[in-house]
Structures are given as C-alpha cells and as structure tokens.
N, C-alpha and C positions, 0 to 999 in steps of 0.2 A: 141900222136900228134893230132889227132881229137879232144881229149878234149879239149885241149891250140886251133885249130883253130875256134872250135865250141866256144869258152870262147870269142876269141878274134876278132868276128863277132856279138857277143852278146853284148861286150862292144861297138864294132864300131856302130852299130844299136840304142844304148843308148844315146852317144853321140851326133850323128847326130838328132837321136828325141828331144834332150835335147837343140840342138845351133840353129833348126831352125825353125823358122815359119811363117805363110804368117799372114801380118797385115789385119785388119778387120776395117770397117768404125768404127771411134769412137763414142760410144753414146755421148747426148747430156743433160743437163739436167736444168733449170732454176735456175739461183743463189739464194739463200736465204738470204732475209737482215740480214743484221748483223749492231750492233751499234759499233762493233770496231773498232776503225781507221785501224788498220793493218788486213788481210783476216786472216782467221787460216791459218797455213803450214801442208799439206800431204810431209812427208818423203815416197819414196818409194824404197822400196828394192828387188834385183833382188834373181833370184836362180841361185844354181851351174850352170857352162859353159852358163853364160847367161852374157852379159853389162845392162846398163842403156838404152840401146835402146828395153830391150824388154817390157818394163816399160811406156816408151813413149804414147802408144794408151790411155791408162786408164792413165794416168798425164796428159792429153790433156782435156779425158772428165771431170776430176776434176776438172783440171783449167776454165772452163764452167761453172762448180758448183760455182764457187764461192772462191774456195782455192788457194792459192800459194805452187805450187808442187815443189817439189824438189826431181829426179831420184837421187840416190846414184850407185856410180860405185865400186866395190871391186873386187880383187881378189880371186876367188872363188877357185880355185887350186893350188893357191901357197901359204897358209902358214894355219897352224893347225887352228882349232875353235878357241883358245884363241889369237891367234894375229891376225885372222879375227875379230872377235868383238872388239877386243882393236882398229883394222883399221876403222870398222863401227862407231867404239863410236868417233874419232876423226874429223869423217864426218859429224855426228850431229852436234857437238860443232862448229865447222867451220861454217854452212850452219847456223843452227837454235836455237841457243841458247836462244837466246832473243824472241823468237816468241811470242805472247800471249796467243795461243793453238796451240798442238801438235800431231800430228796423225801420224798412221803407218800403211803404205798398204803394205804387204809383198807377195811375193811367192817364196813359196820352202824353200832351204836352208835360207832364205832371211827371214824366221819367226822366225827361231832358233839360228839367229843373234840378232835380234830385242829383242826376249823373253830373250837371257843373257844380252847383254844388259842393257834392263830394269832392272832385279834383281839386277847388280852391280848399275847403275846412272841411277833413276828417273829424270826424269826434271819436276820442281815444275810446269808446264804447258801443263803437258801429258795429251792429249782426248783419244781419239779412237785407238782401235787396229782392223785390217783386215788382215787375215791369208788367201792367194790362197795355196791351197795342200799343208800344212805343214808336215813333216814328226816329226810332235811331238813324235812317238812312234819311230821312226826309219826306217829306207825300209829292205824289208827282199832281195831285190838286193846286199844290201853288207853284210847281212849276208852267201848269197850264191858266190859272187864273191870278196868281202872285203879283203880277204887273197891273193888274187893276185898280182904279182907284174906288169901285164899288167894294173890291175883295180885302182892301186896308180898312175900308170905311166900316165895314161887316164884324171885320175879326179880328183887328186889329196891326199895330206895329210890328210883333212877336209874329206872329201869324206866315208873314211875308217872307220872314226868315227861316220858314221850315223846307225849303225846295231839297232836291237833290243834289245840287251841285257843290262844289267842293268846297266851296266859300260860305255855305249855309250856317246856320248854328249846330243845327244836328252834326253835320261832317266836321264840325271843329273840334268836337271834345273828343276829351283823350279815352280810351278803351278804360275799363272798371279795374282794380287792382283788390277786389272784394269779390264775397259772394253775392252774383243777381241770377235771379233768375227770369225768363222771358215768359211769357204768354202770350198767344196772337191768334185771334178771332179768324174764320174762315165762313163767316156767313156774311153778304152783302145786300141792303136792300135798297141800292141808291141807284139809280136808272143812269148807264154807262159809266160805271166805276170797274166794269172788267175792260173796257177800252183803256181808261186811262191809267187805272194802276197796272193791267198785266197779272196774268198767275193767280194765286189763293187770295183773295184778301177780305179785307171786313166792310169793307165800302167808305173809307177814309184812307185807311193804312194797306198797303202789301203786307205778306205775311213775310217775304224778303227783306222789307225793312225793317222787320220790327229784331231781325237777327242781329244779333252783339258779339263782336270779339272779344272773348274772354269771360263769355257766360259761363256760368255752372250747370244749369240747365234748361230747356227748351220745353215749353209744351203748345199744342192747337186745342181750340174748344172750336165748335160749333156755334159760334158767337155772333153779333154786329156791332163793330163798335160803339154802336148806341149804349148796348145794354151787357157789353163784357162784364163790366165791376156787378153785375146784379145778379149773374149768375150762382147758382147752389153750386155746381160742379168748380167753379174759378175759386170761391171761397176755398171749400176744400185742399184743392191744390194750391190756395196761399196759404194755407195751415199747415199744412203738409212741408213746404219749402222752409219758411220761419223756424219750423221745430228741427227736419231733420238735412236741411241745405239741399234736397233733391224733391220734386214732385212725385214721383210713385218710390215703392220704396225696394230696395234692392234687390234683385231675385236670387 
C-alpha cells in the first residue's frame, strides 16, 4: 500500500510539473530580410500533457523574427506513437504544405513526433530542426514506473512507450538525415530525479538523452523541463539556429 501511494504521488507531482507553468516576457529579435514573397513557416510542437498554448511565448518571439508560426495541438495521451504521428503528420499537411521553407521547434515528446514524422514524409521544403529536452534515448521514469497501471492511466498509451530500452519508440527511429539542433535543460526541481535519471538533467529527461546522432548542434540552458520553451535565453538560441543552422555564431 505505501508503494501504490508513494508511486501514485510521484506520478501526481509529474503531472502537475509537466501541465503547468508561469509564462515569461517573450524575447524579441529583429527580422531578417528575406527576398521571398511568402516568410518561412516555424511548425511548433508541444510535449506530453502539454496544448498548443505552452508553445505560444516562443511562436510570438519567432513571429518577431520574421517567420509564420504555426502551434500544433495533438493529443498527447490518447492514442499510441503511430497514430500520434499519423495525427501530427495530417496537421502539417493541413497547415503547411505549400510553405517555401520549413522548420520544426519541438519540446518533449513533440521531437519524437517530428523525428518519425520526418523519416516517413519529408517535405521537399524542409529547413531547420530545434529540439527543447528531447527524450531521444527514452526517460528512465518509465522505465521505473512504465508498468504501471496508474502511470497508463495518467499519461497515457504513448507515454509507456518512451523507456530506454531498445524496443522503445524513442530507440526505434532512425538518426535525422537534416539539420537539428538539440537543446537540454540542466535545472531539476522534482524530488529524486538525480537518483533516477543519473548525471545533468531537467527533472524528466537526462541531458544524455536528449543527445542525437547526427545533430548539428548542441546546447545546455539552465532550465526545467517545466519551463524550457519559456525561456528568453532558449528563444534566442532557436532564432539564432533557424537563421544560421548553429547556436552561437562562429568565432
């Protein structure tokens, strides 16, 4: 009985870190001319138990930039990985098909939507990729609470499928043949998140997982995965990546 209430106080705690956070002034950043007639389009993709409103602050400062943002909404706990991406893939096609260039701001589960995605349907007008706390290797949270029927019941189908092991969704997809760039939080405020994930992390994701073979580039913020996408400084550094395919700029 203490373990099922200790289990089921640990997922409530997750949850609650995971649906809520306080918005931050949005950065600001000067447009870039472009000779296109149409601006490029930022797709942005949320994380589990998250809408399209947690997306909003950084779609504001992009649209500043110079881009036509467009938040994607999906159901992040109601239906497996493959009919989540089949539902992401039908939102691209709706919203941006025709675009002239193409980009992807992601966080969370909302990279390894993106990343299948991509491997089934390129769009001949794909730019940039930006990953917020990917769990490209998997979270070792469902390898420790995954089996649960409170931890399905919480977060879903998709959810269960994010472990580490090799058979996961995360460990299925094929390495990016594009430019992404990563991002990955180093600030945790979840009570034993350095026991269970190990090393740097954000208190969801390792900073180890969130590494990608075949990135372009790498950066750490000071973050929690709470409130990574809301940062002034993460903005930046996704404006910074979109314009010039690297986070800081060459020395």
């Amino acid at each position: 009985m203490f373990r099922v209430m200790r289990g089921a106080a640990t997922l409530g705690l997750l949850a609650l870190n995971l649906a809520t956070a306080t918005p931050s002034p949005a950065a600001t950043f000067e447009p870039e001319p472009s000779a296109a007639a149409e601006p490029e389009v930022v797709v942005l993709v949320h994380g589990l138990l998250r809408s399209e409103r947690s997306m909003q602050p950084l779609a504001r400062s992009l649209s500043d930039a110079g881009y036509r943002t467009v938040a994607l909404d999906y159901p992040t706990t109601k239906l497996p990985p493959e009919e989540l991406v089949a539902y992401v893939e039908r939102e691209v096609a709706t919203c941006c098909e025709g675009a002239a260039r193409l980009h992807f701001v992601t966080h969370s589960l909302g990279g390894l939507m993106v990343r299948a995605f991509l491997a089934k349907h390129r769009p001949a007008a794909l730019g940039r990729v930006v990953m917020l706390a990917p769990p490209n290797h998997g979270s070792e949270w469902v390898d420790r609470f995954g089996d649960w029927s409170l931890f399905r019941w919480v977060l879903g189908p998709t959810a269960v499928e994010l472990g580490t092991v090799p058979t996961s969704f995360a460990q299925r997809l094929p390495p990016p043949d594009y430019e992404v760039g990563v991002i990955a939080g180093t600030t945790s405020y979840r009570l034993g998140a350095d026991s269970v994930l190990g090393g740097e992390n954000d208190g969801t994701v390792s900073v180890a997982s969130t590494r990608l073979d075949g990135m372009t580039d790498f950066a750490t913020v000071a973050e929690s995965h709470t409130f990574i996408m809301r940062s002034d400084e993460v903005a930046g550094l996704v404006a910074t990546f979109l314009r010039d395919g690297r986070f800081h700029p060459a020395q």
